[in-house]
N, C-alpha and C positions, 0 to 999 in steps of 0.2 A: 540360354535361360534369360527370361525378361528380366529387367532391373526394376524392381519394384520402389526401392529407395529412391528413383527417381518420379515418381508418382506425382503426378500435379495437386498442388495446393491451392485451392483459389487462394485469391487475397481481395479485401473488398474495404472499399473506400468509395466516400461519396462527393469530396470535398478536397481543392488542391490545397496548394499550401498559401494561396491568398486565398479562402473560404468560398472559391465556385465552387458552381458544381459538378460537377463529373459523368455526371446517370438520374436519371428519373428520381424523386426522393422517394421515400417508403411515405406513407400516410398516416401515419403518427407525427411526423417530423412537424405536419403545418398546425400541431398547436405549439406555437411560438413559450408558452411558459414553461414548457417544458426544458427547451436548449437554454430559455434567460437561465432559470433555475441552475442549468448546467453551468453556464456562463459565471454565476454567481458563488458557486461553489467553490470552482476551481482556481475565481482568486483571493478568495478570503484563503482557502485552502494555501496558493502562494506566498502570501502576506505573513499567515502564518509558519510557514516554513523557511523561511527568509529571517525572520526575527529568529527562529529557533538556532540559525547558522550563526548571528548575531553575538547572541548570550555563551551560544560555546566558546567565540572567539573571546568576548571578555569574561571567561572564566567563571559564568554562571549556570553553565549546563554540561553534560557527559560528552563525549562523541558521540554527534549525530551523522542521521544518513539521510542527506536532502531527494525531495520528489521532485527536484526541480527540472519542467517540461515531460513530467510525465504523469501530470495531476489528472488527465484525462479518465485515465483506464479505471482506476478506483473511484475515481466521483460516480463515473456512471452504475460502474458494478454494484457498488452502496447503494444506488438509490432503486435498484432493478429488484433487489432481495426481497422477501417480505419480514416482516418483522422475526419469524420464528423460526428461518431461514439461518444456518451457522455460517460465518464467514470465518475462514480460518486465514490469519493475513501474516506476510513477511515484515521484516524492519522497514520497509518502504513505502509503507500505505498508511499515510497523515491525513490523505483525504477519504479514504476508505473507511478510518475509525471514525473522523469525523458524521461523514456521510453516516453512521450506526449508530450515533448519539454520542459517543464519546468525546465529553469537552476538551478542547485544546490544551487546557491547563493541567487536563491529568496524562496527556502524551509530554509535555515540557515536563511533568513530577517525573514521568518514566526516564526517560533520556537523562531528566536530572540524577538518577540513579536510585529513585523514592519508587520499589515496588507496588507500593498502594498506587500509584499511578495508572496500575490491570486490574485493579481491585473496584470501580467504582461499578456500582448498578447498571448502569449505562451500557455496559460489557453483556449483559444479560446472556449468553451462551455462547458469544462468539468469544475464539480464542485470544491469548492474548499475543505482543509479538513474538515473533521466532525468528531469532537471530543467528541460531546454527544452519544452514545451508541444507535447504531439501527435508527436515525432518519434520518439517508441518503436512507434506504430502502423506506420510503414512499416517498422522490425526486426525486428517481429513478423511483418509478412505475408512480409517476405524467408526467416525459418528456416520456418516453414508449410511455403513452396512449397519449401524442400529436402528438409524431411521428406516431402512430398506425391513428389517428382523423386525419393528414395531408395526410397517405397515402405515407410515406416518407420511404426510405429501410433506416432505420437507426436501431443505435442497442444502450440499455443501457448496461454499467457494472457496476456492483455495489458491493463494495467490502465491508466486514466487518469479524469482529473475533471471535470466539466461544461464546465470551460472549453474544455477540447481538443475535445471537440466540434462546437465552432465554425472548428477548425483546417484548411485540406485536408490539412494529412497525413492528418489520420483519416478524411476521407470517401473520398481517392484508395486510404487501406490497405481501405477495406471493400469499393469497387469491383472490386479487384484480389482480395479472399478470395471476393466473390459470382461474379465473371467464372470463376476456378478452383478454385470451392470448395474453397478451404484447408481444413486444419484448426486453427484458431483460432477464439478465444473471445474477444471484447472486452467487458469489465469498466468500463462507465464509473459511477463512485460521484461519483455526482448530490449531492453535499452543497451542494447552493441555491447557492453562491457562489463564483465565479471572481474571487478575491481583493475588491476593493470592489464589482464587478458580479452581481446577484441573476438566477437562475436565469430571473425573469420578464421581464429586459430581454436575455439572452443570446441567445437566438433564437424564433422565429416560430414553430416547430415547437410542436404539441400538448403533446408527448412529446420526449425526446430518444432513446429507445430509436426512434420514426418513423423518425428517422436510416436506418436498417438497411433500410428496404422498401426506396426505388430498389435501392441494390444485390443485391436477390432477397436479403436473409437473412431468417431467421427472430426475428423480436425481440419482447421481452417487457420488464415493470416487473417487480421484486421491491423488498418493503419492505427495505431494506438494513438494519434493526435486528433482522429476524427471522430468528433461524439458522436454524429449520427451514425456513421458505418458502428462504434462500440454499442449505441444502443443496439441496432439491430441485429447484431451478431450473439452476443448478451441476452438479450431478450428470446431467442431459440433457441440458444443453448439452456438455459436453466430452465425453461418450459417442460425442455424434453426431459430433463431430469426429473422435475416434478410428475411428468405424467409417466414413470415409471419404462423412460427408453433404454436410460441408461446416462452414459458419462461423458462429457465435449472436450477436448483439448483445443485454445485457444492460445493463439503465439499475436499477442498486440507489440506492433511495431513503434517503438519510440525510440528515444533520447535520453540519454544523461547528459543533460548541462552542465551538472554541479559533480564534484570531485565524489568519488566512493560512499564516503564521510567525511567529518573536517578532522582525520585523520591521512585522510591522502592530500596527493598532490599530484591530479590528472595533465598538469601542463610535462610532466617529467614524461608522457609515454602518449599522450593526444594532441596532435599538432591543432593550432587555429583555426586554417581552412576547415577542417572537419566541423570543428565546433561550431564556425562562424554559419556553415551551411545548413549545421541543426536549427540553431536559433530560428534561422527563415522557415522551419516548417512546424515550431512547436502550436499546441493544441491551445493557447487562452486565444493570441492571437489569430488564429485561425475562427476559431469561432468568431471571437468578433466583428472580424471580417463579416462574414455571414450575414450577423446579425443587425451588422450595417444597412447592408445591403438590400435588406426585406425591410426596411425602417422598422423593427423589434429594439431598436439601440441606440441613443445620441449622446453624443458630450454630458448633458445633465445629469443621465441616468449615470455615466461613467462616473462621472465627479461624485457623488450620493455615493454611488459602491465604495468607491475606494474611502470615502471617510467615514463611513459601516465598517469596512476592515479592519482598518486602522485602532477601530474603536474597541472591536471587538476583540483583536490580539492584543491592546494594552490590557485588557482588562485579564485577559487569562496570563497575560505572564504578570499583575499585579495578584491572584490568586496563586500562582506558582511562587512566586518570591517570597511570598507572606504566609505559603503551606509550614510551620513548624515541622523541625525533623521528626522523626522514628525517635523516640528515646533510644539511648543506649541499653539502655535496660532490657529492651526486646531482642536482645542476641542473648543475651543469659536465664531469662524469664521460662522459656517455651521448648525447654530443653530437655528438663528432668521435670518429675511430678514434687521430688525434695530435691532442690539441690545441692549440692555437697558444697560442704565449709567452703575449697578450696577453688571454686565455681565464685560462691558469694565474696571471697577475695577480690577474685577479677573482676565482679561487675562492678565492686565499691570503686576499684582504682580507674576504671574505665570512666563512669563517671565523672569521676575527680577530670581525667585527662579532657574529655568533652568539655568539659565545663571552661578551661582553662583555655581551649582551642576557641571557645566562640566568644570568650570575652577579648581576646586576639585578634577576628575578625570583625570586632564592634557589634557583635551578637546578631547579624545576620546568618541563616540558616544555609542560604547559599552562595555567602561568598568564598 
C-alpha cells in the first residue's frame, strides 16, 4: 500500500538568507514599492514589539508574546487581504493587526489587560486575539461558510502556530473547509516551537502543511522569512478562495527568537547554536539585503526609518500610558437591570479600594 503521508510538499522560496536570489522572480516583485512598503512594515512592526517586551519587564504591561523574526508572514498576509476580507489572528500577530489598521496602542491596552484594546473601529470584522490554542480555526470556518451561504466574494484568514496544529479544532476546521470548500486560508507560521516542545517531537507528520491532504486541500511550505516567496504564495491562495475554489493550507517556515512570552525562559530547553543560526536567516535582514542590492535602499533611507519608528512607538505607548482605566464600576454596573442592595455594597467598597490602590501608585493607571 503507497504511503501517502509521505507525499511531496513543495516548498518555495525565492531568496537565501543573505537576500539573493534563488530562481527567476515573479513580476510583481520588480515594483520596488511594494518590498520598501514591506521593508517598512516589518520594522516599525519590530520596534514596536521590542518596546512591548520592554514595558512588561518594567511592570507596565501583561505577559506578552513577542513576533520576534517572524514579522514577515503577517505583514504580508495584512496587506494581501482586502479591506472586507476577515482576518481571524492568534496572539502572535502584532504586525498583522497592525497591517488591518489597528493602532499599536490598542494591542499595548490589550496585553496591558484593558479589553477596549479589541474594541476600536479599526477591528471592523476581523477577530480579535485568540489566545486559547486552535479555537480560532473553527471561527474562521464558521464566517467562510456564511460568506460561502451569502454568496459574498469574501475570504477568511486564519492564522495560528505549530502547536495548534496538533489541535482537533484545526483538523475538524479544515475537514469542514475541504468537505464545502470554504473560502478560507489557514496560515500556520511554523516557528520550531510550541512553547518548550520542538517542532521535531510535535507530530509524526513529514510536513505540517501534510495536514491539508486528508482533507482534499491544496497545501504547500513557504520560507516564512521571505516576502517575496509569502507574497506569491499568499497572493494564490486567497485568490482561489475568492474565486469560489475552496480552501489552502499554508505552513510558513520561520523562527522564534524571542522566549514563548515574557513568561518563559527559552534558554532552559534551546541551546545558542540553534538560535545563533536563526538569527542569520531572519526576514528584516534578509530583505534588506535585497534591497541593497537593487539600490531600492541606503543608509539615509535606513536612518529616516528608524527615527519614524521610534517616533511612532513613543507616541503609542505615550496613548497607552495616559489611556485612564475601565472604572471599577463596570464589573458591577452591566450585570443586573436592578442591582441588588448587596451588589451595590460591593461596588461602593471596590471603589473605596481602587481609589486607595492608585493613589499608592502615584495615580498612574498603569503602574
Amino acid at each position: 500500500m503507497p504511503d501517502k503521508s509521505s507525499l511531496p510538499i513543495p516548498l518555495v522560496r525565492y531568496l537565501d538568507e543573505e537576500g539573493e536570489i534563488l530562481q527567476p522572480l515573479p513580476g510583481w516583485s520588480e515594483d520596488g514599492k511594494i518590498l520598501e512598503n514591506y521593508y517598512r512594515h516589518m520594522v516599525i512592526a519590530r520596534q514596536s514589539d521590542l518596546k512591548a517586551v520592554a514595558m512588561q519587564r518594567t511592570g507596565k504591561m501583561g505577559t506578552y508574546p513577542s513576533c520576534l523574526g517572524q514579522e514577515a508572514i503577517s505583514t504580508v498576509y495584512s496587506a494581501l487581504l482586502e479591506k472586507d476580507d476577515v482576518l481571524v489572528p492568534y496572539y502572535r500577530d502584532l504586525p498583522g493587526l497592525m497591517g488591518r489598521g489597528v493602532p499599536v496602542s490598542d494591542v499595548y491596552l490589550y496585553w496591558g489587560g484593558d479589553e477596549r484594546g479589541s474594541a476600536n473601529p479599526a477591528w471592523k470584522q476581523d477577530f480579535p486575539n485568540c489566545v486559547p490554542i486552535a479555537t480560532q480555526a473553527g471561527h474562521a470556518a464558521g464566517v467562510a461558510t456564511a460568506f460561502k451561504i451569502r454568496h459574498e466574494s469574501r475570504v477568511v484568514l486564519c492564522a495560528l502556530g505549530d502547536g495548534a496544529t496538533s489541535k482537533g479544532d484545526f483538523l475538524e476546521a479544515l475537514n469542514l473547509a475541504g468537505a464545502w470548500q470554504l473560502p478560507v486560508v489557514f496560515v500556520i507560521n511554523n516557528n520550531q516551537w510550541a512553547i518548550s516542545v520542538p517542532r521535531a517531537i510535535q507530530s509524526g507528520a513529514p510536513t505540517l502543511a501534510q495536514k491539508g491532504i486528508a482533507a482534499g486541500l491544496p497545501s504547500i511550505q513557504v520560507d516564512g522569512n521571505d516576502v517575496i516567496a509569502l507574497h506569491e504564495v499568499l497572493t494564490e491562495a486567497i485568490e482561489r478562495a475568492r474565486s469560489n475554489k475552496g480552501a489552502s493550507v499554508i505552513e510558513a517556515i520561520s523562527y522564534r527568537l524571542g522566549d514563548h512570552t515574557t513568561a518563559d525562559d527559552a534558554s532552559r530547553y534551546r541551546n545558542s547554536e540553534e538560535l545563533n543560526a536563526a538569527w542569520r536567516k531572519e526576514p528584516i535582514k534578509r530583505l534588506r539585503n535585497y534591497l541593497f542590492h537593487r539600490g531600492l535602499w541606503d543608509e539615509a533611507k535606513e536612518k529616516s526609518l528608524k527615527l519614524h519608528a521610534d517616533k511612532l512607538v513613543e507616541k503609542s505607548v505615550k496613548t497607552y500610558t495616559e489611556t485612564p482605566l475601565p472604572t471599577v464600576a463596570d464589573l458591577f454596573d452591566y450585570q443586573y437591570a436592578n442591582m441588588p442592595p448587596s451588589l451595590e455594597q460591593q461596588k461602593q467598597a471596590a471603589i473605596i479600594r481602587a481609589k486607595d490602590r492608585a493613589e499608592m501608585n502615584g495615580g498612574s493607571p498603569h503602574a
